[in-house]
N, C-alpha and C positions, 0 to 999 in steps of 0.2 A: 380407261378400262373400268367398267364396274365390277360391284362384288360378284355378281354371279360369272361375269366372262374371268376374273380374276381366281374364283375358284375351280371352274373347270380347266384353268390351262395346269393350274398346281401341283391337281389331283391327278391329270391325267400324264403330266410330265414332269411329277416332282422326282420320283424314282430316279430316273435319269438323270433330274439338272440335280439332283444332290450327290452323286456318287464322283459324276465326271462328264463333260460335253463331250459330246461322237465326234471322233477323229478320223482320219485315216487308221493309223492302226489298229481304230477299236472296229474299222469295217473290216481290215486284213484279217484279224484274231476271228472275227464273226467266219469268215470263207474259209478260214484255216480248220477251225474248230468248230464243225457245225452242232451240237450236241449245247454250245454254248446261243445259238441261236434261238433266244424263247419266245418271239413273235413273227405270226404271219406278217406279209405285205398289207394286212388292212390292221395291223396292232392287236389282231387275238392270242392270246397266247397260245403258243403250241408246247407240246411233249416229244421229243426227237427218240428216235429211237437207241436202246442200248446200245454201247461200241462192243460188243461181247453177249454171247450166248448166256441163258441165266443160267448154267452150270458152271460157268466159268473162273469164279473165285471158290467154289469147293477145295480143300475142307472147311475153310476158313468162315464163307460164309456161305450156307447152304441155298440147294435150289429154290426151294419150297418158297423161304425168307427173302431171297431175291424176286421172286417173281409175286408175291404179296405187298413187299414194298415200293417194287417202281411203280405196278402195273396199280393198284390198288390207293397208298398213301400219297403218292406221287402224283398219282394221275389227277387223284382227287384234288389237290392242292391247282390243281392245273383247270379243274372245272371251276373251283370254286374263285380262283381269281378271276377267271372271262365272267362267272357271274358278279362279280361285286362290282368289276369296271360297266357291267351293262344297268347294276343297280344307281352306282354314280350318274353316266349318264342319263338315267331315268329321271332322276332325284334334279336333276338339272335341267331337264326339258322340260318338267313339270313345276319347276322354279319350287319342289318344296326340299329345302335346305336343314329340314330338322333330321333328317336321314343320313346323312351327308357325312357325320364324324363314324357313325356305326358302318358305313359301307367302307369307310377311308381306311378304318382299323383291320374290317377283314382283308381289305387287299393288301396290306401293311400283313399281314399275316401269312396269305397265301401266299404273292408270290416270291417274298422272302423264304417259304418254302421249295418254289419251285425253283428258283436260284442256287438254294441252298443246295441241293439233292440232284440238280444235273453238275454240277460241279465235284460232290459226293462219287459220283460213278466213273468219272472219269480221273479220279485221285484213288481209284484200287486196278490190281492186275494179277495177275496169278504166279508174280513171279516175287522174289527180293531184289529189290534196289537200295541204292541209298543215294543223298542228296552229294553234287559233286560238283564244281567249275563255282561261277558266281553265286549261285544258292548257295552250297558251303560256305564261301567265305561272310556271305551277309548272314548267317546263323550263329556263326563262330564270331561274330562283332555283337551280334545283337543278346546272343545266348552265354556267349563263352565254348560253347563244343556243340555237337547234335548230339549226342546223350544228355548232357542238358535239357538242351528240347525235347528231346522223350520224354522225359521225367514230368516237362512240366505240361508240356500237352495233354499228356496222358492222364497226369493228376487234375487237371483242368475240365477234361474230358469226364472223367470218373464222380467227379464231386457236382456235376451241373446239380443243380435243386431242381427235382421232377421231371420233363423231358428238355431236352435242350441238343446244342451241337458245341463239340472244342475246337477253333478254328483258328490255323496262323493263318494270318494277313499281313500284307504291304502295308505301312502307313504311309501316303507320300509326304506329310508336312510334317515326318522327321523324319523321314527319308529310312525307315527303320520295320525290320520285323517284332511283330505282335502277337501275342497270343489272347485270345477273347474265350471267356466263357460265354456263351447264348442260352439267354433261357427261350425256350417255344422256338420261332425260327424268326426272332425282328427283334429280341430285348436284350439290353447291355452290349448293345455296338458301339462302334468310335465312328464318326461323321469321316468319311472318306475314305476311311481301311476298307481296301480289297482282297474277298478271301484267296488263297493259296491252297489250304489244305483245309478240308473239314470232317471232321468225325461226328455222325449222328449218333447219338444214344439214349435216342425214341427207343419206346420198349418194344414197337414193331421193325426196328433193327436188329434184334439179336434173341429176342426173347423165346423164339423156338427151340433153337440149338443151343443157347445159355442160358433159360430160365433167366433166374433172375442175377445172373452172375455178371453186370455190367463191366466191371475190371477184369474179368477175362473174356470178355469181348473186344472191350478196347486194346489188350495187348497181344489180341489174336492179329489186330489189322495189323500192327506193325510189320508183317510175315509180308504182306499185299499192297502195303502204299507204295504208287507209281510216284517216284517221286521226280522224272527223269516229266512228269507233267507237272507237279508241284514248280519246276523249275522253266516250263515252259509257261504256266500261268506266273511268275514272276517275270519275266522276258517281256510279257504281254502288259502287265502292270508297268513295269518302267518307262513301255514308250509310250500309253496312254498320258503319264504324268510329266513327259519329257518335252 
């Protein structure tokens, strides 16, 4: 293989071969949870639609705010990765390679956004839950209690430096929950941690209805985290790792 056939398989499959190889369960989770499905049959990325009306988490998190951030932040992160992947392949038909780290970095950008934020929608609901059966107990090993983990997500969540997301994740190669501070949507990750649960606290999450009052945003979500999916995205984590 040479450098250039070596860099286009990387670029275009590194996402993938670095998180986890596609298995059975990871096509099951895909048909199970189509929301979780971010490309077409030809590899474009797509945008699925809301599981919920943009009313639907009111009070907690307004219409207005809703329908600016998926339709709007979201979307965008969704145009802007189909462009970088078409800027790569360009940069690679063209055999000119000086392009190559700045395209690699946006789509390192976007669709760690786009990942980020369809996963985001489907960890709120409009009701209270709490975490219960094997979540429980893998929190209460990992944390000591779920109040614990409020605490520390929450403060994780609250102190990001400029925009960022607080997110527990599965770590498979110690078999353990984690909590990750993210700055933007791709920095200060761990190689292999799958998220769980994530909190955005971009200021176009909350900054309508909260100003600038990010701490009581984040302890507004706690009213709305589906966690009864937090425990379905761990389900889905263990058999991909299994």
């Amino acid at each position: 293989m040479n450098r250039k056939e070596f860099l286009k398989s990387s670029t275009l499959f590194g996402v993938a071969s670095l998180i986890l190889p596609t298995t059975n369960a990871f096509a099951k989770n895909l048909a199970d949870n189509p929301i979780d499905k971010l490309v077409d049959a030809n590899g474009n990325y797509i945008q699925q639609i809301l599981p919920y009306s943009e009313s639907f988490l009111e009070p907690y998190m307004d219409t207005e705010t809703l329908h600016l951030h998926y339709t709007f932040h979201h979307g965008s992160a969704v145009k802007g990765a189909n462009k970088d992947l078409q800027m790569i392949k360009k940069a690679l038909d063209d055999n000119n390679l000086e392009t190559i780290d700045f395209w690699t970095k946006k789509l390192s950008y976007h669709f760690s956004s786009h990942i980020l934020h369809s996963i985001f929608w489907t960890n709120l609901t409009n009701k209270s839950t709490l975490p219960q059966g094997d979540l429980l107990k893998r929190i209460e090993k990992s944390f000591g209690s779920y109040d614990r983990l409020k605490v520390l997500i929450a403060a994780t969540s609250k102190n990001v430096d400029g925009n960022g997301w607080g997110i527990l994740a599965y770590q498979p190669y110690s078999d353990s929950l984690v909590i990750l501070q993210c700055e933007n949507h791709e920095k200060l990750t761990q190689w292999g941690a799958i998220p769980l649960l994530v909190i955005d606290v971009w200021e176009h999450a909350y900054y309508l209805k909260y100003k600038n009052k990010r701490t009581d945003f984040v302890d507004a979500l706690f009213n709305i985290i589906n966690w009864d999916n937090v425990a379905m995205r761990l389900n889905d984590a263990l058999k991909l790792t299994r």
